[in-house]
N, C-alpha and C positions, 0 to 999 in steps of 0.2 A: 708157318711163321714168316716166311720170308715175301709172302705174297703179303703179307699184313702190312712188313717194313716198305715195303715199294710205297704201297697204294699212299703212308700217311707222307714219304716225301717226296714222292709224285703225285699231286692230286688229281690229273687228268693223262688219261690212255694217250691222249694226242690233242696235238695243239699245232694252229699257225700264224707265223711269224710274217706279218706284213708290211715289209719293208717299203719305204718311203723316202725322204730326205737322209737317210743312213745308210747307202748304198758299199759297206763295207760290213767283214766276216767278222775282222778283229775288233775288241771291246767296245761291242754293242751292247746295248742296257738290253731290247727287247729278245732279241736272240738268247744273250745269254739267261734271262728269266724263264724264258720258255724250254728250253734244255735241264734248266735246273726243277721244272715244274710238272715235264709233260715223257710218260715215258719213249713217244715217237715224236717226230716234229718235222710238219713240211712248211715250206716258206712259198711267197708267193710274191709278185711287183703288177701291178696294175698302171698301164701306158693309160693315166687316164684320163680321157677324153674331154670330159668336163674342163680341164684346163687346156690341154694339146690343140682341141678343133680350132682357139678361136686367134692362136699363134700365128704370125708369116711362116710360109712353108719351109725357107732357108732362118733356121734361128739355132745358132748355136748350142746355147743349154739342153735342148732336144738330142740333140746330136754327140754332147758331153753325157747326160742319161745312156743313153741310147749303150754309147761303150762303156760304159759304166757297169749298166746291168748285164752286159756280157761277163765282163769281168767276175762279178758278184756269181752268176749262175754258175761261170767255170771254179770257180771257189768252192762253192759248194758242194759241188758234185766232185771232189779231188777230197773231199772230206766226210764222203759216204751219204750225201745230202742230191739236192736240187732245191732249184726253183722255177716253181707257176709263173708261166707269164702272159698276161692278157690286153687285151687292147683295149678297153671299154671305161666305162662311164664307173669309178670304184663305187660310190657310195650303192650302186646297184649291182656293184658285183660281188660283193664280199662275202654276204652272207649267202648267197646262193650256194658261192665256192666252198664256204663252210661246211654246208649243208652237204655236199658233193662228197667234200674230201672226207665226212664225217669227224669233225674235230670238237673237244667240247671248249674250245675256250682259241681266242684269239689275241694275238700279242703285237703291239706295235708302237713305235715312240712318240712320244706328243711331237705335236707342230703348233703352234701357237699362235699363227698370222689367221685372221679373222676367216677368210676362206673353209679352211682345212678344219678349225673350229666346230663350222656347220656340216662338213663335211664329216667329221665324225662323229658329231650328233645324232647324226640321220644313220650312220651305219652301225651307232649302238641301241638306237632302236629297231633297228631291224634284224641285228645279232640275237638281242631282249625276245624278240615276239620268237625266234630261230630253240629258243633256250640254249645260245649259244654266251659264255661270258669273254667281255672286251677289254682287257686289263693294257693300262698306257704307260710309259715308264719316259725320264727326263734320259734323254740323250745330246738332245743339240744345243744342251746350253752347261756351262759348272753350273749355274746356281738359277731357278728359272723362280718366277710367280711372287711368291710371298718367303720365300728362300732368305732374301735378304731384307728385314725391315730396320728403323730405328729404335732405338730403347724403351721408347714410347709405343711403338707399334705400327709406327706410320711409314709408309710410301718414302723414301728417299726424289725428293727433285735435284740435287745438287751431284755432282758427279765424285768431285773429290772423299768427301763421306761417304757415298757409298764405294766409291774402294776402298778405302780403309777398314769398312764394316766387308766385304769383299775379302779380303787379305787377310784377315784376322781367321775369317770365318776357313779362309784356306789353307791353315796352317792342320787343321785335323787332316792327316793325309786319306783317310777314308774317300775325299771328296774330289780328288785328282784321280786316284787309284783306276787302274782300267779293270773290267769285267774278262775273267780268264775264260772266254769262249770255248775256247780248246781243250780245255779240260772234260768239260762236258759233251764234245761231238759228237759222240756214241749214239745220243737220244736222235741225230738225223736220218732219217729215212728218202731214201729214195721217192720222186714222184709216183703215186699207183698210175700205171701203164694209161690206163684210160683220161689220165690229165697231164701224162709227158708233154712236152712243150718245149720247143728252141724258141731262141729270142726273132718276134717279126725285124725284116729286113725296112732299115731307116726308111725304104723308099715304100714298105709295105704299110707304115704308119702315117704316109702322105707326107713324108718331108724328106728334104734333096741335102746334100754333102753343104759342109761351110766351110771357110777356113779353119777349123778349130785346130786343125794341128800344124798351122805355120805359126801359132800364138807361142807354141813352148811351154802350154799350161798343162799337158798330159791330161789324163781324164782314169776315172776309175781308181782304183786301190792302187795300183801301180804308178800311176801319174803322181797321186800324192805323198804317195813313199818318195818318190826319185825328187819333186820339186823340196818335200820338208827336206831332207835331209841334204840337198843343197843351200839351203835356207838357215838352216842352223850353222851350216858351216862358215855363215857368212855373219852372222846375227847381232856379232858382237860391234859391227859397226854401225846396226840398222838405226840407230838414234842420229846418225852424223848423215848419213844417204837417202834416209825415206823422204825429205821433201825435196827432193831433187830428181825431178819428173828423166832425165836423162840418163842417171844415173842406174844399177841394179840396186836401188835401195829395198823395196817392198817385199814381200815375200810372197806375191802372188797367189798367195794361200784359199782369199776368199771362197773360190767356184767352189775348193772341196770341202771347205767348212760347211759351204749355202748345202749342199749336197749330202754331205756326211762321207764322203769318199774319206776324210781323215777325220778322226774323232778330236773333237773338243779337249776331252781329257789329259787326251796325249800332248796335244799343242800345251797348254795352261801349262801341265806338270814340267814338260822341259823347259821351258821359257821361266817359271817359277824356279828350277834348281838351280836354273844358267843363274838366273838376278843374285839368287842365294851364295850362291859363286865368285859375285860380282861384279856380272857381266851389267853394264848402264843399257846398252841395246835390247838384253830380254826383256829384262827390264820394262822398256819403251813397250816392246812390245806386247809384252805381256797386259799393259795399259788397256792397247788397242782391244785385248778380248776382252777388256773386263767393262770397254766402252757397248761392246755387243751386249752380253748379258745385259746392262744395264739400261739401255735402250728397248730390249725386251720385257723387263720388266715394268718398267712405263707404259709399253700398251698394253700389257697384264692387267694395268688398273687404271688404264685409259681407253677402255675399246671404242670411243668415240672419236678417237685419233684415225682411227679405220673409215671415218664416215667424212675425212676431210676437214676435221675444225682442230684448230689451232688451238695448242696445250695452255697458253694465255690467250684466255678468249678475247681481251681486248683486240688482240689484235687480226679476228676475226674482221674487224672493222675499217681496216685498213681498205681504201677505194686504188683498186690497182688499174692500169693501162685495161683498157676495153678496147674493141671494134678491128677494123681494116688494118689501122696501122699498126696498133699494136698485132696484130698478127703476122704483120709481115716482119714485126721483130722476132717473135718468137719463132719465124723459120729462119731468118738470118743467124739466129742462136743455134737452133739444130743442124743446121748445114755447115755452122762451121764460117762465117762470113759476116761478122762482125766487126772487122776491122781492127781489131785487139790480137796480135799473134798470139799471145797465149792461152785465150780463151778459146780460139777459133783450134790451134791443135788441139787443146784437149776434148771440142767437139769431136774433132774429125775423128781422134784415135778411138771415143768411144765408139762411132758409126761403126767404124772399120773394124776392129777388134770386139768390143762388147765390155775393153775394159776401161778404165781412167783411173788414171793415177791420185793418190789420197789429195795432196794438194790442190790438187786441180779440180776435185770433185768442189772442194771451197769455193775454189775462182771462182769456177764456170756458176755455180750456184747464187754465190752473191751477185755477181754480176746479172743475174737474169731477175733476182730478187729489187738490189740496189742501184743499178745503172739503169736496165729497159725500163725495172716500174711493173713487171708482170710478177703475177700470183704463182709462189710456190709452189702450188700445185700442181701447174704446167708441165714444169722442172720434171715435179716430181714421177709423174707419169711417163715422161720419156724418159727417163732413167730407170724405171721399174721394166720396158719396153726393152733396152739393150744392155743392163747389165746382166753379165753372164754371173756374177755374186748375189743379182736381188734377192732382198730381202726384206719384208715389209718393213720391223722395227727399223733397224739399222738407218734405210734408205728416207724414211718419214723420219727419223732423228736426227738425219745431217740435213735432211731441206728444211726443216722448224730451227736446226742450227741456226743455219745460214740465214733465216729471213727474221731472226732473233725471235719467235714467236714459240721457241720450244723452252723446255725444261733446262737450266743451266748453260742458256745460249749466248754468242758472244750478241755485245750492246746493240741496239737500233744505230745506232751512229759510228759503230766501228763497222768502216765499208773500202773491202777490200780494192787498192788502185791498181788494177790489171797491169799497166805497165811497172810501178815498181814491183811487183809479184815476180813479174819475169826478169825484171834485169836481178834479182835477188836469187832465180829460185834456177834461172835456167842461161846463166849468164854471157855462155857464149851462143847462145840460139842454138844448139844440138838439136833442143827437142822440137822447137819448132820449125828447122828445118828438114825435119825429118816428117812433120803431118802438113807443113804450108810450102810446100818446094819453090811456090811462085816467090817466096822468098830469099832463097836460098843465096843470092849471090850479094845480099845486104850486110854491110859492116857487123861487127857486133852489136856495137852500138846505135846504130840506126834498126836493126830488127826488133825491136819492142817496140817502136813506134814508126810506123815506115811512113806516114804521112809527115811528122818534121823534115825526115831527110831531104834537102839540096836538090834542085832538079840534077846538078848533074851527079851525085849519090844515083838516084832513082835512076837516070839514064844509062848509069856503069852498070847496074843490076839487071837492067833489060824489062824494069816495072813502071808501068802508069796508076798510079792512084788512079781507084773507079775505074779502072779495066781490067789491068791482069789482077789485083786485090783491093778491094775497097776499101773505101775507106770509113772510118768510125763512126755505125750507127747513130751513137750519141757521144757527145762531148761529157766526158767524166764529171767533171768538178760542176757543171750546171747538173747533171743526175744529180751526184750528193747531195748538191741542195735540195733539190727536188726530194728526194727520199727522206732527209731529215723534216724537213715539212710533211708529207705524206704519213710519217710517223709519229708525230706528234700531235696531229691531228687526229689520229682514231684515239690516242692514250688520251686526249683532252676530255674526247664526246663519248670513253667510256669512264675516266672518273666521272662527270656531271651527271651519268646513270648508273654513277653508285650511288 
């Protein structure tokens, strides 16, 4: 009798756990499904190639994985487990591995960026022909796909409603609640000897050290225990400090959200009990995840956002800067030398770091939208390029923000004035003297704009417009104009082709 009870609430002898963007023990959807499902269970990380070869060799996120998955394996194995760890191309390794470790069934969490998609398309038909089964389970989102609809059954484009239908939907605590991993450990088994594995050495996967750890952004389980739990300590002010780029307003969370070093769940739920409490900053913040979900689920049922076209196809039409010059704007935007101090720090600090501040992700964005005149998707690819948070939805939600051409964006005509951004947001130049130093010795008041200043201003400081800092690509208020023209004219020539 007791071999009967097993088998009906264990369906499979052995199972593995193919961890991916969830790079954490505690309340994992797929871990814990496979423990609750498989009487043995080994887990496995594929370094995979497919995305890794075609990276700069020095790139951070690599290098944040990298200790990450040390983390994850030493976890494991303190819990009667391991983890496989391999180098190669996943969609070709999985099921081989499968086959090897002999497992009847494989466990791992959805990803939902169009990549990973086809990625594991290809690795459930190769599971299929294996008679191996592929079961996926939501972990990096509360609420992901068709999760959250309207009454009617339709797609949410507007942001405010869908939080609300968001919040409501939140209140059953089933759907914050974390997965008691630990309960069920018992089911890990050790790696069989013939596919024991330590983690390859960063410099064995062809990539070199970064700064990742003068950032302060930790990495792995541990990184993101010690940053959230500074984060909350501070949380209740985050509404009053997060657009204030100098300031510790943010909570630097993203890497391990993008990652899964800390679960979604966990964040939503405290942020959720803090607001329930009171708190106007969880609150805020609690906003910001419910801006992610929500952005994910748009390209849930926009995969064509994936191929580059604008959620208002009108604006698809829009005729943006071409050729030499404009190109040599858009390195002047990437380096940082624009003439705009605060545009130009929050280049620099993304180069430098891989991060940029919320606000500044606006600026820098409008401004290469609404001032240069260049196509969003410029933006959008050097930002996919160094941020250490990308993330497709997310990142394609705030550049269709920004160039008004997304789902619940702000207007064509509301176009951010770089210089009042900064005397509002970073008012005694901290933050920009901290990524444009050639500024450093300008008034307050004159560092927002260093070409009004005086020559002898400019001469106390020890700066020549056009030498030591340039000066303003484009003159502001002639862009505006420009842009509202540019704007109006695609909305003109695609009414007349409705």
């Amino acid at each position: 009798m007791p071999p009967i009870l097993v088998a009906v609430d264990k369906p499979f002898a052995r199972g593995l756990v193919w961890f991916r963007r969830d790079l954490r023990v505690q309340d994992n959807a797929a871990l814990y499904h496979a423990l609750r499902s498989c009487r043995e269970v080994v887990c496995a990380f594929v370094f995979d190639r497919a995305i890794l070869d075609a990276l700069p060799r020095r790139d951070r996120r690599v290098e944040f994985i990298h200790e990450s998955v040390l983390q994850l394996q030493a976890a494991l194995r303190s819990m009667g487990g391991d983890l496989v760890v391999r180098h190669a191309v996943a969609e070709q390794e999985i099921a081989p591995l499968a086959r090897q470790l002999e497992v009847q069934a494989v466990f791992a969490n959805r990803d939902d960026e169009p990549a990973a998609l086809d990625r594991d398309a290809q690795v459930l038909g190769a599971l299929a022909n294996a008679g191996v089964s592929f079961q996926t389970f939501k972990d990096h989102l509360v609420f992901e796909r068709d999760e959250v609809l309207t009454q009617a059954g339709g797609v949410y484009s507007v942001f405010t409603p869908y939080k609300r239908a968001w919040m409501a939907k939140a209140e059953d605590a089933f759907y914050l609640s974390p997965y008691p991993v630990e309960r069920h450990a018992d089911a890990l088994m050790p790696t069989p000897a013939a596919h024991r594995t330590e983690v390859p050495a960063l410099a064995d996967l062809g990539f070199e050290p970064t700064n990742l750890h003068e950032l302060g952004l930790g990495a792995g389980m541990a990184g993101a225990r010690q940053l959230f739990d500074e984060f909350v300590g501070r949380i209740d002010r985050y509404g009053d400090t997060r657009d204030f780029p100098a300031v510790r307003g943010p909570s630097y969370l993203g890497v391990h959200l993008r990652f899964g070093t800390l679960s979604i769940r966990e964040a939503a739920a405290t942020a959720h009990a803090l607001a329930g409490n009171g708190s106007r900053g969880a609150a805020t913040w609690l906003g910001e995840l419910i801006w992610r979900d929500f952005y994910a689920q748009v390209l849930a049922h926009r995969p064509d956002l994936a191929e580059g076209k604008s959620y208002k196809h009108e604006y698809d039409r829009i005729r943006w800067h071409h050729g030499k010059h404009a190109d040599q704007l858009f390195a002047a935007w990437c380096e940082g030398r624009t003439g705009y101090p605060l545009v130009d720090a929050g280049m620099r600090q993304l180069v430098q770091s891989g991060y940029m501040h919320n606000r500044l992700r606006m600026v820098t964005a409008s401004f290469l939208c609404k001032d240069l005149g260049l196509d969003w998707r410029r933006g959008e690819a050097f930002f996919a390029e160094h941020l250490n948070d990308f993330e497709f939805a997310s990142n394609n939600g705030g550049w269709q923000w920004a160039s008004s051409s997304g789902c619940d964006a702000q207007p064509y005509f509301r176009i951010f004035n770089p210089v009042t951004q900064s005397e509002r947001f970073d008012p005694e130049g901290k933050f920009i003297r901290r990524y444009v130093p050639e500024l450093a010795k300008l008034s307050n008041k004159m560092i927002h704009a260093p070409w009004l200043a005086k020559p002898v201003e400019l001469e106390a400081a020890g700066l020549r417009i056009g030498h030591d800092y340039p000066a303003p690509v484009v003159d502001h208020g002639e862009a505006r104009q420009q842009t509202l023209e540019r704007y109006s004219v695609a909305r003109e020539s695609a009414e007349r082709a409705a």
